[in-house]
C-alpha positions in Angstrom: -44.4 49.9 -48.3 -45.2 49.3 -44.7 -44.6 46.4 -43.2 -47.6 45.8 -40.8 -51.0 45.0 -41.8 -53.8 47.3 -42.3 -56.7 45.1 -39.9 -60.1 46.5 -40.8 -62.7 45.8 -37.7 -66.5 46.7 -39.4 -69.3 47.0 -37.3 -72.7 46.8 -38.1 -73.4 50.3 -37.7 -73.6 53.1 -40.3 -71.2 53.0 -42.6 -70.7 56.7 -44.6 -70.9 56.5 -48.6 -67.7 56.1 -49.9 -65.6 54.2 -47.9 -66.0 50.8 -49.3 -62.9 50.8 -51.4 -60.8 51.4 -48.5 -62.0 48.8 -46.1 -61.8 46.6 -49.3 -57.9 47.5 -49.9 -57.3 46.6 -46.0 -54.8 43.1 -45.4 -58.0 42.0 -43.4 -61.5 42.4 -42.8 -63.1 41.6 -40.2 -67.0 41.7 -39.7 -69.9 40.4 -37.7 -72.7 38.0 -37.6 -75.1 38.9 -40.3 -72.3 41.2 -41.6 -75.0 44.0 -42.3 -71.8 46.2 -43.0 -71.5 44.4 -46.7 -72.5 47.3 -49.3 -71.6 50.5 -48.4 -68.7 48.7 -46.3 -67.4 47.4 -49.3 -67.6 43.6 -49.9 -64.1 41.9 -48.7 -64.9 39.4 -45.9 -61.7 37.5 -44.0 -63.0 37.0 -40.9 -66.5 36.6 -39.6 -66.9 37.0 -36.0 -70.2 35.4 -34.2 -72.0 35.8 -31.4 -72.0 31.9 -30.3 -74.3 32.1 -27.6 -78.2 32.8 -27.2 -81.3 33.5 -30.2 -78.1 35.7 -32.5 -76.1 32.1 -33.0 -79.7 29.9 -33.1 -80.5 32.3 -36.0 -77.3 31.9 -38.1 -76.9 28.3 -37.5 -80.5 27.2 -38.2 -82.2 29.0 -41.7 -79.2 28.3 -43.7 -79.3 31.6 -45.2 -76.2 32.5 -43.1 -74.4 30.3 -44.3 -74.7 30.4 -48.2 -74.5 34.5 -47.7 -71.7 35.8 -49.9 -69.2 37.0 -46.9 -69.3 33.7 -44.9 -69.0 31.8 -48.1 -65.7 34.4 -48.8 -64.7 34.2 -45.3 -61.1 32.2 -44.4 -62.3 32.1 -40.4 -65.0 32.0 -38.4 -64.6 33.1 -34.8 -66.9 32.5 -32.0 -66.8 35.4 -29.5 -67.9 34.4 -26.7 -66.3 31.8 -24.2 -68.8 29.3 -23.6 -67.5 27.9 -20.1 -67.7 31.9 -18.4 -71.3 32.5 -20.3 -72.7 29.4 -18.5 -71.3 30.3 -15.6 -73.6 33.3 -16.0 -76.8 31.7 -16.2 -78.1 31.1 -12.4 -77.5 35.0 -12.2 -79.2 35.8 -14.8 -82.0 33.8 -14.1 -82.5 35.9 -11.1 -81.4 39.6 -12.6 -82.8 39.0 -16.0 -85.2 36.1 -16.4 -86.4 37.4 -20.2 -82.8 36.3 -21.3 -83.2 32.8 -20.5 -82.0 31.6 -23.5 -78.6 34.0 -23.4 -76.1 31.4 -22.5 -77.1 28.8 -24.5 -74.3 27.6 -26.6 -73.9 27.0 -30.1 -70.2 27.0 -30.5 -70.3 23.4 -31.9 -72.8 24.2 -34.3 -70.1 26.9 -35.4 -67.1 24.4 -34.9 -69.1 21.9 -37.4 -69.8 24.7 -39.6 -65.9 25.3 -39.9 -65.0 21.9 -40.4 -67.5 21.2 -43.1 -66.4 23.9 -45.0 -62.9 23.2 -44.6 -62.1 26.9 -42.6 -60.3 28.0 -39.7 -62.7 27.9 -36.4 -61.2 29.9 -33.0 -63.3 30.5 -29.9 -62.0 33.8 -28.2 -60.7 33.1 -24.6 -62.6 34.0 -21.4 -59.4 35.7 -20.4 -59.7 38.4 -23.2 -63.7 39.1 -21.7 -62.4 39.6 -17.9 -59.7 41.7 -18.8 -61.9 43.8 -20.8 -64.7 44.1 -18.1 -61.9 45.3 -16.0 -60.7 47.8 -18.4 -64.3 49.1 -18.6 -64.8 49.4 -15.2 -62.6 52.7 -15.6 -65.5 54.3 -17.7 -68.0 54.1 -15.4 -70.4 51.8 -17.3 -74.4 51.3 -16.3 -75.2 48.1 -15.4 -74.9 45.4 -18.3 -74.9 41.9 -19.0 -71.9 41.5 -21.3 -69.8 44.1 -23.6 -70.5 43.8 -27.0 -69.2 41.4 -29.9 -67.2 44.6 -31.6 -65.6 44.9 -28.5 -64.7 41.7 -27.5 -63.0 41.5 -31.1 -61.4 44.8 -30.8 -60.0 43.8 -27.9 -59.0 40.6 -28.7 -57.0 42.1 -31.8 -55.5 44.3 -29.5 -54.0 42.1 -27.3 -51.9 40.0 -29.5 -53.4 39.4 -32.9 -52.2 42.5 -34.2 -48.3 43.0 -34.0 -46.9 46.2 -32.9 -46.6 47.4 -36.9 -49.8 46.7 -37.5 -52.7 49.7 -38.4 -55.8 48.6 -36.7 -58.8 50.8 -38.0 -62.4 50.6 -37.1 -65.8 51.6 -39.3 -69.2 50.7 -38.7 -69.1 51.4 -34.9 -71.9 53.8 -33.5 -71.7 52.6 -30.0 -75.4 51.8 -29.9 -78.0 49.0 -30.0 -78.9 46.9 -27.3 -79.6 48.1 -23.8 -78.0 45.4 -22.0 -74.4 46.2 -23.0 -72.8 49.5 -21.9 -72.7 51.2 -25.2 -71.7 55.1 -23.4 -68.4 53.2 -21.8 -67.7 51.3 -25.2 -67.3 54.3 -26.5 -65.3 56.4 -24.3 -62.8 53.1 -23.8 -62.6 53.0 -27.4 -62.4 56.6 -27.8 -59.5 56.2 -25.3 -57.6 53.7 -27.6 -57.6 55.9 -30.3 -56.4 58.8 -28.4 -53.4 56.3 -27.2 -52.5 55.6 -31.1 -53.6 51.6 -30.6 -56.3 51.7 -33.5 -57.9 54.4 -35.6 -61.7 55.1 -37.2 -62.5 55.5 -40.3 -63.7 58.4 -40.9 -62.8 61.2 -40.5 -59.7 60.4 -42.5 -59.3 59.1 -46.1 -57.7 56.3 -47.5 -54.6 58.4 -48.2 -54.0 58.5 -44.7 -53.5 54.9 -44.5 -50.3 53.0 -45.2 -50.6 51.1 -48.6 -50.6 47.3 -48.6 -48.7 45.0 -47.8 
């Protein structure tokens, strides 16, 4: 028996057949937003992870189907990821660069926050010190010119930098590194890829669930 955790991040990307009993085995599960990944990523739901700002959190917060959907309901914690002070501090830029995304820093971490409380479960807003020192740690992969890094990769480096111990196994699935063209999908990956290559976390696939230490 090991004596870290086995922290599951799952993406809402393609997730192969298969592998649902594995992320389902993990200590924690970790997913996003509309948690897409639900099926074929197996069904166990700790942690949802939102996107707290712009039409993404309007959406969740306002039809109700969000949530009443079986992995919020399942979920312990809701996390907003972005940091509403340093998005707002983005707008007057935007509004110059971007003016289509006028409606990108609005903030809806209180409708998340409310959410939480209501339904007696942990809310925690991810610090705008985990989002600098990510941009800078991009910066080394040359990314093309975005407007903020993804969700998946504010989490995974959130995780990285003091949720997870030192024991822990931190393994990613559902990540293809693509979607919208505003944040630098090519340097997600090769910073991520970079992780992996330094031991910090692992993707599932290409190995099995053999290769993972069982449960603690």
């Amino acid at each position: 028996m090991h004596n870290g955790r086995v922290i599951m991040i799952v993406g809402n990307g393609d997730v192969p057949e298969g592998v649902g009993a594995t992320i389902d085995a993990a200590d924690l599960v970790v997913r996003f937003n509309d948690c897409r990944s639900v099926g074929k990523g197996g069904g166990r739901t700790d942690i949802v992870a939102v996107c707290n700002t712009g039409r993404p959190a309007l959406a969740m917060l306002g039809g109700g189907r969000w949530k009443t959907s079986a992995p919020v309901r399942q979920a312990r914690e809701i996390w907003s990821v972005r940091a509403a002070t340093r998005f707002a501090a983005m707008r007057a830029a935007l509004a110059a660069t971007h003016p289509d995304l006028d409606d990108f820093c609005d903030d809806y971490t209180d409708g998340f926050e409310s959410f939480a409380r209501a339904t007696a479960r942990k809310h925690r807003v991810i610090e705008a010190e985990t989002h600098d020192r990510l941009e800078r740690d991009l910066a080394r992969f040359s990314p093309s010119p975005f407007v903020a890094p993804s969700s998946g990769l504010v989490v995974i480096a959130d995780i990285l930098s003091g949720f997870a111990s030192s024991e822990d196994h931190v393994v990613l699935a559902g990540f293809g590194h693509v979607g919208w063209q505003w944040h630098p999908f090519a340097a997600e990956r090769r910073y991520v890829d970079s992780l992996a290559a330094q031991g910090r976390l692992r993707r599932l696939p290409p190995f099995t669930s053999s290769d993972l230490p069982q449960g603690a």
